[in-house]
N, C-alpha and C positions, 0 to 999 in steps of 0.2 A: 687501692688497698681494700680487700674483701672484708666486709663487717663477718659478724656472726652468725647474721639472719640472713635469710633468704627472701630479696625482692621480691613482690608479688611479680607477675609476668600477666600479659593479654593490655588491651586497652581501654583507658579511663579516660570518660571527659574530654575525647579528642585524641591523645597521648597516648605514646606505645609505651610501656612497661622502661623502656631504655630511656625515653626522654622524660620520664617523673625521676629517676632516679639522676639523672644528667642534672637537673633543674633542683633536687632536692640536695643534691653535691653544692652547685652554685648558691645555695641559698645558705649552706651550714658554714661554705670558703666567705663569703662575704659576710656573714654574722663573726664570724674568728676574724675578719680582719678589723670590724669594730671594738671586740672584746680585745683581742690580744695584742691587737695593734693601738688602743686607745685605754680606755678605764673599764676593767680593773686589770689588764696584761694578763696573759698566759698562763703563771702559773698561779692566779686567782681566781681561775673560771673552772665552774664545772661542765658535767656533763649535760646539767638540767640546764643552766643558765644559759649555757649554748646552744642548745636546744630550742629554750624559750623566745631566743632572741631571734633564730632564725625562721620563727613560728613554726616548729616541726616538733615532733615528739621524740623522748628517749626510745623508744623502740627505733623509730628511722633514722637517729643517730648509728643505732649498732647495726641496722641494715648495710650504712657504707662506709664506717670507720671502726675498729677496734679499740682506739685510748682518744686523747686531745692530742697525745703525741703525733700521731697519726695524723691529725688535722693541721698541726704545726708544720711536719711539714711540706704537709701539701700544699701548703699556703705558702710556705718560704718557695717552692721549688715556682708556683705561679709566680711570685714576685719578681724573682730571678728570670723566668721566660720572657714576660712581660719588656724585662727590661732588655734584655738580650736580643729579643724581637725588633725590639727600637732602634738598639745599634746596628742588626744588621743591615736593616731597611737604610739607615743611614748612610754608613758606609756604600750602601750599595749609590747610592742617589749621589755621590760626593766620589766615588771613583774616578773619572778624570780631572777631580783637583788636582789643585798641589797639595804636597803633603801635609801643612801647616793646619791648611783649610779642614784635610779629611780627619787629624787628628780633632779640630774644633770640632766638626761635624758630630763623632765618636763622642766626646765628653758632653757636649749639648744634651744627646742621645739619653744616655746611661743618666744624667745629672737629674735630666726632666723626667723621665720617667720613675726614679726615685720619689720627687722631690712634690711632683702633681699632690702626692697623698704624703703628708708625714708619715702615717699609720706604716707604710712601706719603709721606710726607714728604720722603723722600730723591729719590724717583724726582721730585715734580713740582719740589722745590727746589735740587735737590744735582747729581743725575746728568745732567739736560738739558741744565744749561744749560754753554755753550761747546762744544760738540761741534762744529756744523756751522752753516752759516746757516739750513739749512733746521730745523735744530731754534728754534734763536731764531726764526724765524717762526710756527713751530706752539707752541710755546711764548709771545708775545708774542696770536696771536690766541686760545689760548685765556684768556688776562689778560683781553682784550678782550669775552668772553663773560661775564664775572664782571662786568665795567665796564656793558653793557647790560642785566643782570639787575640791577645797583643802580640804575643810573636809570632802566628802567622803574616800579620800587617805589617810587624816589623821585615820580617824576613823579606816580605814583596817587596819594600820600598828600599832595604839593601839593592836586592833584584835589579831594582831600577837603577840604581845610582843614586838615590835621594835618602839613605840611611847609611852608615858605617857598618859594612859586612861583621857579625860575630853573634856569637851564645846571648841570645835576649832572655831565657830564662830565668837566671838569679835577679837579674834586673826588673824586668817582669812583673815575678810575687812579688818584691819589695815595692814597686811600683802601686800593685793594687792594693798593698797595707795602708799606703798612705793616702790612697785616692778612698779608700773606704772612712779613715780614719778623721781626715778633712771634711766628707761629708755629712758622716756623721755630726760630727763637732759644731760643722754649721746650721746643723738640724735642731743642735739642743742650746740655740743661742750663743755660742763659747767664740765662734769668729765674726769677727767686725766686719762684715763683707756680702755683697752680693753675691748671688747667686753667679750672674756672669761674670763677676773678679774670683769666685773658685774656681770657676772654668777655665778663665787665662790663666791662673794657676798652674793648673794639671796641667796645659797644656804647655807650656813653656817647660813644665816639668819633664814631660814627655821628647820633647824636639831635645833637650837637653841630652838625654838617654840615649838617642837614638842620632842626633849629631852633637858627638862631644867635641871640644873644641881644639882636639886635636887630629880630629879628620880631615883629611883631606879629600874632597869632593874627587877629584881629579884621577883619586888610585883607584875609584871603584863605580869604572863604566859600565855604564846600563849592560843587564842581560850580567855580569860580572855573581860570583858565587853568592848565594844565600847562604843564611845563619845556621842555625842546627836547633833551633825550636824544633 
């Protein structure tokens, strides 16, 4: 998101004009995940205090952001990469499981990568949301990103014969309401429970979804139609 000012260009110090500003980005993303992610949140930081923290000045603030808005969420949309990066890696590495296993694999993924930093928790669960419409927008479609990385794996694993061929959509978002809503809850002390007993959680949650127990294995042989995600 282009600030107001215009980056100096040529090289400093070693540094092409592209990577002070790459660096000066990284430096303002990591100070907002302290501030807005920790004490005093989001929407009790200024422009100076963030600034300050990230040892840079208000001018090279408005070099490569226009509001905190701005910073918010560029940092929620990092968080969400992050974590998204981690499932896929996963997934990918967990591909000739069984299905049980790749569902574990998937929540392991997304749980740790949350869960490494509480700060990350706050930013994708706590600080977003109610700000602006346009954050509930960016915030609702990246839900939506989570919602078509489950039903494409659901759909596969239909494919396969290891899911109950049908519409994973509605299922889906309601699924990720509640896998956000769990870990959050476990973030802010509220569930009695380790980290891996949220995981077999979700994940019982998940096999449940995806073989209810009135499927029968047998009506839906491999290569047999997928869902409509």
């Amino acid at each position: 998101m282009a600030g107001r000012l215009r980056a100096p260009t040529g090289r400093y110090a070693g540094k092409s004009a592209a990577e002070r500003q790459a660096e000066r980005r990284r430096r303002f993303l990591d100070a907002a995940l302290r501030l807005f992610g920790g004490t005093p949140g989001y929407r009790n930081t200024t422009v100076a205090a963030l600034s300050e923290a990230a040892g840079l000045s208000t001018r090279q603030f408005y070099e490569e952001f226009r509001t905190l808005e701005d910073v918010l969420a560029a940092l929620h949309l990092q968080v969400n990469d992050r974590s998204e990066e981690a499932v896929v890696a996963a997934f990918a590495a967990a591909r000739h499981l069984p299905l049980a296993e790749r569902v574990a694999a998937f929540f392991r993924a997304y749980a740790g990568s949350l869960t490494a930093d509480p700060r990350r928790i706050r930013i994708t669960f706590v600080e977003i949301v109610g700000v602006s419409a346009r954050m509930e927008e960016q915030r609702l479609a990246r839900r939506a990103r989570w919602v078509e990385l489950i039903c494409a794996e659901a759909d596969a694993a239909a494919g396969r014969g290891e899911a109950a061929p049908r519409d994973y959509r509605l299922a889906a978002t309601a699924f990720i309401g509640s896998v956000n809503g769990l870990l959050h809850d476990w973030s802010a002390g509220w569930v009695d429970a380790t980290l891996d007993e949220v995981v077999d959680e979700l994940v019982r949650q998940l096999l449940g979804i995806l073989r209810p127990a009135e499927w029968n294995p047998r009506s839906s042989p491999r290569g047999g139609p997928e869902g409509t995600c």
